[in-house]
C-alpha positions as CSV (number, residue, x, y, z in Angstrom):
1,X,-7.6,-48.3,-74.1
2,X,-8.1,-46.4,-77.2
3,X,-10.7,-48.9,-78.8
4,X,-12.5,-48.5,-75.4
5,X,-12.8,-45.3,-75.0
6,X,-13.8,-44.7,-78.7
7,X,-16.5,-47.1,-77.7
8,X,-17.9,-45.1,-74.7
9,X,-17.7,-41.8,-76.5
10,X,-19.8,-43.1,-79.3
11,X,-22.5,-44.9,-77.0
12,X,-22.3,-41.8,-75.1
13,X,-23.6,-39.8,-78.0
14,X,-26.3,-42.5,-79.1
15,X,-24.3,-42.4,-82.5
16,X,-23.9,-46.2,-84.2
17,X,-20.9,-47.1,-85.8
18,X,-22.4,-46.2,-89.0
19,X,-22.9,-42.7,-88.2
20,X,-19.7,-41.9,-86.3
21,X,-17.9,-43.8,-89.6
22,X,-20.2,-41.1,-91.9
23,X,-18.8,-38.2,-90.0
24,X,-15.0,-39.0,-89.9
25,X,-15.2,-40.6,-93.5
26,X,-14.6,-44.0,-93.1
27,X,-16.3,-47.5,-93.4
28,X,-18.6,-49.1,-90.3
29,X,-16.4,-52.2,-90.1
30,X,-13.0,-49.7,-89.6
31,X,-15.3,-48.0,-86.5
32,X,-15.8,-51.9,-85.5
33,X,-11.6,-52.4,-85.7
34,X,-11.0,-49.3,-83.9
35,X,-12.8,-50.0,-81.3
36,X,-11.7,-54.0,-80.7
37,X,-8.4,-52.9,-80.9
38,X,-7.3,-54.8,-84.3
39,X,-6.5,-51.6,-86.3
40,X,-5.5,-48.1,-85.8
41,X,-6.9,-44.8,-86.8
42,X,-4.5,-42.6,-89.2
43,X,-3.0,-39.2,-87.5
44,X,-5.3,-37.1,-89.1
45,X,-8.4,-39.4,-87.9
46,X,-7.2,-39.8,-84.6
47,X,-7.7,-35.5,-84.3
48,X,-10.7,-36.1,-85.9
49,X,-11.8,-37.7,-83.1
50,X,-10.7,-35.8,-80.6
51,X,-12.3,-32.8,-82.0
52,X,-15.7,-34.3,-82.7
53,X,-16.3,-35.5,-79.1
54,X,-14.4,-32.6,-77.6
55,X,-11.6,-34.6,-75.7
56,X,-8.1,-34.5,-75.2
57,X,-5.8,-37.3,-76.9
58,X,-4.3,-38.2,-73.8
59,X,-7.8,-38.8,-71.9
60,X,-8.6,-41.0,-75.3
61,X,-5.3,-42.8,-75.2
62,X,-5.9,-43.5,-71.9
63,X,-3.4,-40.9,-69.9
64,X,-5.1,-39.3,-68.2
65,X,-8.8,-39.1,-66.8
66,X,-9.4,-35.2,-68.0
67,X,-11.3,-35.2,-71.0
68,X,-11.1,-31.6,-71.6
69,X,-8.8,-30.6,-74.3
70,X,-6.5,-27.8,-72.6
71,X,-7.9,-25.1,-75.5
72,X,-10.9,-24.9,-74.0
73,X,-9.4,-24.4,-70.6
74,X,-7.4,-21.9,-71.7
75,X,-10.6,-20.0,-73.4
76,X,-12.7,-19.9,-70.1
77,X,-9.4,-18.3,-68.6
78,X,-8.8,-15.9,-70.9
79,X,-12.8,-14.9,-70.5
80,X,-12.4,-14.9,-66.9
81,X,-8.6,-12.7,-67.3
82,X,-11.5,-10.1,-69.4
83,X,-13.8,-10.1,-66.7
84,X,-11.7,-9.8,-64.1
85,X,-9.6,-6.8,-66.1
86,X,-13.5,-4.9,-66.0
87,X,-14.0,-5.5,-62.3
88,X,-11.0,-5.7,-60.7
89,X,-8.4,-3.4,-59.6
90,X,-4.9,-4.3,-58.7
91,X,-5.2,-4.2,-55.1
92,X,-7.5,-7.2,-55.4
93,X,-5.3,-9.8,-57.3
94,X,-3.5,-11.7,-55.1
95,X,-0.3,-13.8,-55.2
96,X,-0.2,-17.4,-55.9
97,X,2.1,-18.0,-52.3
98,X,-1.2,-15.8,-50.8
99,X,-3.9,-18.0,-52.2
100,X,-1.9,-21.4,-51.2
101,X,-1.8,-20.1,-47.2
102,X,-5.1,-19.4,-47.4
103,X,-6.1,-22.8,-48.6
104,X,-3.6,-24.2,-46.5
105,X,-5.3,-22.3,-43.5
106,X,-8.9,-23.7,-44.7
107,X,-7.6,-26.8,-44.3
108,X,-6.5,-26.6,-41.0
109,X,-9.8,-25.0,-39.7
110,X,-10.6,-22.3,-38.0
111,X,-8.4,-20.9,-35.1
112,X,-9.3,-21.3,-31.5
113,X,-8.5,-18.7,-29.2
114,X,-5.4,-20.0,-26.4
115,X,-3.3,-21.5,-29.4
């Protein structure tokens, strides 16, 4: 799973196997192994990956099928906590149990009158 998703990251990005082995320091013919499956990136290379294309190691090892690493998740939620802070008082947060009835409730439709 590994080699193969190495594979669709770099066709992804237009990048050869030359180029991707430039950036992460290592020959063409290792990218080539990688990606059949007949050797394994190092540790080190394996974040290497990860960051350069922006994905989490479990959606590269196969996982899971989020490729967001949870950092970035965590930034827009920490932005959103900021904005939020600026426009919001406390009277408009609202509970987690309060948001799931009220998806639960969307799900169900609206109510008809006589029920």
């Amino acid at each position: 799973m590994f080699g193969e998703n190495l594979r669709k990251l770099r066709k992804e990005k237009n990048l050869t196997q030359k180029q991707l082995a430039e950036h992460l320091g290592v020959t063409a013919r290792t990218i080539g192994y990688y990606e059949s499956g007949q050797r394994f990136p190092s540790p080190e290379t394996i974040n290497r990956i990860a960051d350069f294309f922006d994905v989490s190691l479990d959606w590269l090892f196969g996982r899971t099928n989020i490729r967001t690493p949870i950092m970035p998740i965590m930034k827009i939620s920490e932005k959103a906590d900021n904005y939020n802070n600026d426009l919001l008082n406390e009277e408009d947060y609202i509970s987690v149990e309060e948001l799931k009835e009220f998806l639960n409730q969307k799900k169900k439709g609206p109510k008809v009158k006589g029920q």
